[in-house]
C-alpha positions as CSV (number, residue, x, y, z in Angstrom):
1,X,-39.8,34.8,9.8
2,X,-41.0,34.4,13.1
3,X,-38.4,32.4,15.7
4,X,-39.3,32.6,19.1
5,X,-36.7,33.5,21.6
6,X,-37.8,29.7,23.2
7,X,-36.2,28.4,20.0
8,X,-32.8,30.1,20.3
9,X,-33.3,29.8,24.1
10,X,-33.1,25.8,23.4
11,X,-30.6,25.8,20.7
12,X,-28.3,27.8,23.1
13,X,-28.4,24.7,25.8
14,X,-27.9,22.4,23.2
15,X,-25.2,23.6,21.7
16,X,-23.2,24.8,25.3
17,X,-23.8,21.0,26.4
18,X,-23.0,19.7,22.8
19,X,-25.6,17.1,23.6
20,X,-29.8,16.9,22.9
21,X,-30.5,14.5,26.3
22,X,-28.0,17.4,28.0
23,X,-29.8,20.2,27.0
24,X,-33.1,18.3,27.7
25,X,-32.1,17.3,30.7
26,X,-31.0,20.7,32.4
27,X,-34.1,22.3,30.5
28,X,-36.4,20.0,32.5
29,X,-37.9,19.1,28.7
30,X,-37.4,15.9,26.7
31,X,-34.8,14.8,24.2
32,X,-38.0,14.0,21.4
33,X,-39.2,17.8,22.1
34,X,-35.6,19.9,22.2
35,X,-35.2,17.5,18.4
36,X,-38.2,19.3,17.4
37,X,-37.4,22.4,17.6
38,X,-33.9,22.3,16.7
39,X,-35.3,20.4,13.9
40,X,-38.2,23.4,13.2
41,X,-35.4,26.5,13.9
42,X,-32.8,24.5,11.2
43,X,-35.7,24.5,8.7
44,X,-36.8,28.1,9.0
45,X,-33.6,29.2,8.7
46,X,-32.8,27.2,6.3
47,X,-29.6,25.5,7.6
48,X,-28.2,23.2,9.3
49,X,-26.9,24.3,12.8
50,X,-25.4,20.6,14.0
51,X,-24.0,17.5,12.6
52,X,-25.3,14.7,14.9
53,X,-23.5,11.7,16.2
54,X,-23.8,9.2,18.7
55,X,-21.8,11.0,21.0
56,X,-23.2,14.1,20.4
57,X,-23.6,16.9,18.2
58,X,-21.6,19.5,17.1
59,X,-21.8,22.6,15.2
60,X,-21.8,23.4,11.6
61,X,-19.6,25.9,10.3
62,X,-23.7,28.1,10.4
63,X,-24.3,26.7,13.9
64,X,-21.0,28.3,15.2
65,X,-22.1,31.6,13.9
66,X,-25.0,31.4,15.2
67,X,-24.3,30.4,18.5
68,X,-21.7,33.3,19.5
69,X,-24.4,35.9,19.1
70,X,-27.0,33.8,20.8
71,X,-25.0,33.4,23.8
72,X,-24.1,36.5,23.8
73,X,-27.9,37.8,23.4
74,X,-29.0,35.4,26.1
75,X,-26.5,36.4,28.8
76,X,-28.3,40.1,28.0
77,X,-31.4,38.8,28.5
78,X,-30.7,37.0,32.0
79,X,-29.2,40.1,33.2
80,X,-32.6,42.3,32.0
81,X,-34.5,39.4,34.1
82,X,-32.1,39.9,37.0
83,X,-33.2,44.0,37.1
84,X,-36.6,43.3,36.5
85,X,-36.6,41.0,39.3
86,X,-35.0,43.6,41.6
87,X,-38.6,45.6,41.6
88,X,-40.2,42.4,42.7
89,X,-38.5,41.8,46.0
90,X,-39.5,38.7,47.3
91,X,-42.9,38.6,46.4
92,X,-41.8,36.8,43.4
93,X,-38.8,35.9,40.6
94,X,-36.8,33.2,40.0
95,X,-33.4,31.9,41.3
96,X,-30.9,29.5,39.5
97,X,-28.7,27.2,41.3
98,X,-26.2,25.4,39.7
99,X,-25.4,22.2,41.9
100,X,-23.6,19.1,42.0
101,X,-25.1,15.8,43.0
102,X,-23.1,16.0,46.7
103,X,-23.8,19.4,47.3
104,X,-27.6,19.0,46.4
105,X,-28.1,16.3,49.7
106,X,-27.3,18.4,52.2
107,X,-29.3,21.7,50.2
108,X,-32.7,20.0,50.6
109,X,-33.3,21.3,54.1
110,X,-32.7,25.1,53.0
111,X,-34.8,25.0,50.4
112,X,-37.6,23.4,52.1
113,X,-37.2,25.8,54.3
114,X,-36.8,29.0,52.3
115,X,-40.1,27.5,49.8
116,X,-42.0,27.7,52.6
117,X,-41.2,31.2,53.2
118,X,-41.6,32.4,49.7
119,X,-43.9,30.2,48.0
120,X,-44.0,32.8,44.8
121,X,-40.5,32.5,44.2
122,X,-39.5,30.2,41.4
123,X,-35.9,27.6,42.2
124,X,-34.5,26.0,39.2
125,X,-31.6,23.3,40.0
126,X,-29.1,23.3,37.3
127,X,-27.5,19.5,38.8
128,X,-24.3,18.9,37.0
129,X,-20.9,17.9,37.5
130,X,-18.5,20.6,39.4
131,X,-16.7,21.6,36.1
132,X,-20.2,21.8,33.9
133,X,-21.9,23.7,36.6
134,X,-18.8,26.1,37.0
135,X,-19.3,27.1,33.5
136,X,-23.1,27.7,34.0
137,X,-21.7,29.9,36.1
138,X,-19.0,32.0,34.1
139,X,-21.6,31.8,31.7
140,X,-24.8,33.5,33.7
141,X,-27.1,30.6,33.1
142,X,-27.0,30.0,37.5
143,X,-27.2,32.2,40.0
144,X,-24.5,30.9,42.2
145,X,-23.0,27.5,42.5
146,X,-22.7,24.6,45.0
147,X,-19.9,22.6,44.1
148,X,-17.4,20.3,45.7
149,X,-13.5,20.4,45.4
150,X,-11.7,20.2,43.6
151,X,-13.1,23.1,40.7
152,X,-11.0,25.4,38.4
153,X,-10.3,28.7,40.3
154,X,-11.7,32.0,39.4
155,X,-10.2,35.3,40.7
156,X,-13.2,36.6,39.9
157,X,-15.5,34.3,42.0
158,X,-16.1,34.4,45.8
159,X,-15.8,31.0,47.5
160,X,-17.1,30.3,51.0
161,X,-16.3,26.7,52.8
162,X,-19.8,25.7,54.0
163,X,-19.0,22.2,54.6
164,X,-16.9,19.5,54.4
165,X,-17.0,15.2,53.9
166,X,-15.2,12.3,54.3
167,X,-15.5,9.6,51.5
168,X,-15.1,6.1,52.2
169,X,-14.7,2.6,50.1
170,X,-17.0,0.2,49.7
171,X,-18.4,-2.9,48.4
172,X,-21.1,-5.3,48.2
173,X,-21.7,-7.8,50.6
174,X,-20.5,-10.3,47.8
175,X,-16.9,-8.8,48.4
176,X,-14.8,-11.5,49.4
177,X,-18.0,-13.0,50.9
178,X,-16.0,-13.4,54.6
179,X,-15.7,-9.9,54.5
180,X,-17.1,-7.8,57.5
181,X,-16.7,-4.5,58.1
182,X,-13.7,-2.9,59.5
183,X,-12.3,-6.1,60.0
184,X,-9.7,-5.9,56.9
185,X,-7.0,-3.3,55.3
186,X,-6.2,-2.9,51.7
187,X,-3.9,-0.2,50.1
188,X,-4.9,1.4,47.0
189,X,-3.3,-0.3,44.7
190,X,-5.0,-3.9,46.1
191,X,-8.0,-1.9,44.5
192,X,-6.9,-2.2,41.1
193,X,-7.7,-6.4,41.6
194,X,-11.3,-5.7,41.7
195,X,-13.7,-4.2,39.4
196,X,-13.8,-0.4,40.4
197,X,-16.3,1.6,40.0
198,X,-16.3,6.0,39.5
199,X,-17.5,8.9,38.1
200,X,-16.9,10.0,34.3
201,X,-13.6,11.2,33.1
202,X,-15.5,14.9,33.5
203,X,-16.3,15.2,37.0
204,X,-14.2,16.8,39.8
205,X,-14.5,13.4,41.9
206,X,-12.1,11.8,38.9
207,X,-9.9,14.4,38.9
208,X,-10.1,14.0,42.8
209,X,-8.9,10.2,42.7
210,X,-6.5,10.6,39.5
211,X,-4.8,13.0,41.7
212,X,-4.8,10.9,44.8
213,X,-3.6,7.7,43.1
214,X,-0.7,9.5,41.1
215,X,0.6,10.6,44.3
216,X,1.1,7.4,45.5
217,X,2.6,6.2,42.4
218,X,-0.4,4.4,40.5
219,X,-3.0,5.2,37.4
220,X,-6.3,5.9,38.3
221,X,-8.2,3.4,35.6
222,X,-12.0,2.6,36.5
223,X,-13.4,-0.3,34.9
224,X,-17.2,1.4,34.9
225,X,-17.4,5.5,34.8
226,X,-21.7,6.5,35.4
227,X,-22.8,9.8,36.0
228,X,-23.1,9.7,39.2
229,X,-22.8,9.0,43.0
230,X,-26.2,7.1,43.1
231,X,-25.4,5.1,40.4
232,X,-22.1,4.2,42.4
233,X,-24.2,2.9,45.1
234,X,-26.5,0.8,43.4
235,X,-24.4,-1.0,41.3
236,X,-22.2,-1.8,44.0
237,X,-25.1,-3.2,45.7
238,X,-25.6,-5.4,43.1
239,X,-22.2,-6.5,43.5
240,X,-20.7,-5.0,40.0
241,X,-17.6,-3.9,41.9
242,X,-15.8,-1.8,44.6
243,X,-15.8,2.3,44.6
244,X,-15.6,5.2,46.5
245,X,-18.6,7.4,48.0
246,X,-19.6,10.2,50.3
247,X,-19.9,8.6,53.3
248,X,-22.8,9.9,54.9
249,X,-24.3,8.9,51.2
250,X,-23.8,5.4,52.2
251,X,-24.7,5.8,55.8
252,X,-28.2,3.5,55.2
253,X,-26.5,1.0,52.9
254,X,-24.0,0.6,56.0
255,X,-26.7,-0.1,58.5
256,X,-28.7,-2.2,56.5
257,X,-25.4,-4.2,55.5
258,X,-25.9,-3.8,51.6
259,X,-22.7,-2.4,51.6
260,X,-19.6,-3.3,52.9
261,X,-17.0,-0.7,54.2
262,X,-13.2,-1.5,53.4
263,X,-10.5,0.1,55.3
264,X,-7.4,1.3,53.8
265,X,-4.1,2.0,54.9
266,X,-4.0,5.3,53.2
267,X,-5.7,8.1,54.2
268,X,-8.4,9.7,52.0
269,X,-8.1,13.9,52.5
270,X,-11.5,15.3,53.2
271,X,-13.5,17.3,50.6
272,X,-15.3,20.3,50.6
273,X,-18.8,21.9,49.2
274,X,-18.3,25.0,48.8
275,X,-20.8,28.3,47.6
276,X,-19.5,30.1,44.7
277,X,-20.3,33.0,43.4
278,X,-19.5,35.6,40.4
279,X,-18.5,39.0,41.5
280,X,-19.1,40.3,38.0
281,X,-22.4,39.3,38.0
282,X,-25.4,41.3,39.5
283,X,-28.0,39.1,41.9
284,X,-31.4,39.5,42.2
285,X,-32.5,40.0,45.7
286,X,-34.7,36.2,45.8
287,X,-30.8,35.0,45.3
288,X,-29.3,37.1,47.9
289,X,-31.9,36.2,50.1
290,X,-31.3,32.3,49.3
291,X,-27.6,32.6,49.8
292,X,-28.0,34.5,53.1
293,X,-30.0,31.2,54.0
294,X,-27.7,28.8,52.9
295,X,-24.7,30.5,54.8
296,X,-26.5,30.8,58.0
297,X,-27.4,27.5,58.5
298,X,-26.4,24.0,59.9
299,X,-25.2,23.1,56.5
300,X,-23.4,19.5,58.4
301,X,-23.4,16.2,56.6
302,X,-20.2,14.9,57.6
C-alpha cells in the first residue's frame, strides 16, 4: 500500500476543520479535489474515516484513530521543515501566517514589502476567524498569528499590541431614507428594531458584541451571521440591514455615501490586532525575519 503523505496531509485539514470546503479552503485546493482523495485514502485503507452531513463531517470511530496519530505525525513533520529551513536562511523557505480578516488589511504593506526583499521565500495566509486561527497555532500548522481581541489566552504565547481600531455602525443609504450621517442617536437596544447584521456565532467579533450588549442588559441576536467583515459591507449596501464594522473598513463606502454612519449613545471600546506567537515552538529564521518586519513598522489603520 502506497499513501502519500499528501493524502494524510489532506485528511488531517479535513478532519481539524471538520469540514471539506474548510480544508479546501485553507489548503488553497478545491472541495471536488480534497473529496477525491479522502474518497481514494478511505478505499485503500479500506474504511471509512468520516460520516458526511450537510453541516459537515465527522469522524468514524476508524477516522478518530487515525487522526490522533496523523496530527501527531504532522506536527513532527512541520517541525523537521522548520530545521531544515534554518540552513537555508533567507535565500529560501516558507512561512505560515495564521490571520484574521481585520488583521490581514493592514498586513498587505509588510508583505509587499518583505516579497520584494525575498522573492524565494514562500508566504502562505492561513485567513480564519481569531479562535480557528488560534488553534492553527497551538497546533503548529502557522507560524505566528494576527488576530484581534478578544482570543482565548495562552500562558504559553507571547502577545504584542501592534495596533488598535475603532468600529462603527452603519447602514445603507435606505436606512430611514432621511437619514444623514451623524445627524441621529440610537442606543443599542433601538438596534434590535432593524435587521442586524454580524459575524458567525464562532468568531471573536460575536463574542466581542455578545459581551458588549450583555453589559448593558440585552441579548445579542443577529438576524444574518456571514463569514465575514466584507460580506457585512456589501449586504448592508444592498440595504439587507444595519451592522457593525471596522471603521477604516468602511472608510470608502462613507465617502461615496453607500453607507450610512449611525451614532450611538453608547460607546463602543476599541479593539486590538495583536501578533501572537508560541514560545514552545521553534521559528525558522524567514519567520523571525517577517515578524521583525511587522513589529517595526507603521502598522496604523485606525
Amino acid at each position: 500500500m502506497d499513501i502519500s503523505y499528501d493524502y494524510y496531509r489532506i485528511f488531517y485539514f479535513v478532519g481539524r476543520y471538520q469540514s471539506i470546503s474548510k480544508a479546501a479552503e485553507m489548503l488553497k485546493s478545491n472541495q471536488p479535489n480534497v473529496t477525491k482523495i479522502i474518497n481514494k485514502l478511505e478505499n485503500q485503507l479500506g474504511c471509512s474515516l468520516f460520516v458526511r452531513s450537510n453541516r459537515g463531517v465527522v469522524f468514524t470511530a476508524e477516522g478518530e484513530k487515525l487522526y490522533r496519530r496523523v496530527k501527531i505525525a504532522y506536527q513532527q513533520i512541520r517541525q523537521a521543515e522548520i530545521e531544515l529551513q534554518d540552513d537555508m536562511g533567507l535565500e529560501k523557505g516558507i512561512v505560515n501566517i495564521g490571520i484574521s480578516e481585520i488583521a490581514m488589511y493592514g498586513l498587505m504593506p509588510v508583505l509587499r514589502e518583505f516579497h520584494n526583499d525575498y522573492p524565494n521565500v514562500r508566504i502562505r495566509l492561513y485567513n480564519d476567524n481569531t479562535p480557528n486561527t488560534m488553534s492553527s497555532l497551538k497546533e503548529g500548522i502557522v507560524d505566528f498569528a494576527l488576530v484581534t481581541t478578544p482570543y482565548a489566552e495562552n500562558n504559553g504565547n507571547k502577545v504584542t499590541e501592534i495596533a488598535e481600531f475603532s468600529e462603527i455602525l452603519v447602514a445603507g443609504k435606505q436606512y430611514l431614507q432621511n437619514v444623514q450621517e451623524g445627524s441621529t442617536t440610537i442606543c443599542l437596544e433601538s438596534i434590535q428594531k432593524y435587521p442586524h447584521i454580524s459575524l458567525s456565532e464562532e468568531s471573536g467579533t460575536h463574542e466581542f458584541y455578545n459581551t458588549l450588549f450583555g453589559q448593558h442588559g440585552l441579548a445579542f441576536e443577529p438576524d444574518i451571521q456571514v463569514a465575514t467583515a466584507s460580506q457585512i459591507i456589501l449586504l448592508i449596501e444592498n440595504g439587507i440591514g444595519i451592522g457593525f464594522v471596522a471603521e477604516f473598513m468602511a472608510e470608502q463606502a462613507l465617502r461615496e455615501k453607500s453607507l450610512v454612519k449611525i451614532s450611538l449613545k453608547e460607546d463602543i471600546p476599541k479593539r486590538k490586532i495583536c501578533l501572537v506567537e508560541d514560545m514552545s515552538k521553534k521559528l525558522t529564521i524567514v519567520s523571525k525575519a517577517l515578524i521583525s518586519r511587522v513589529l517595526s513598522c507603521d502598522y496604523t489603520i485606525i
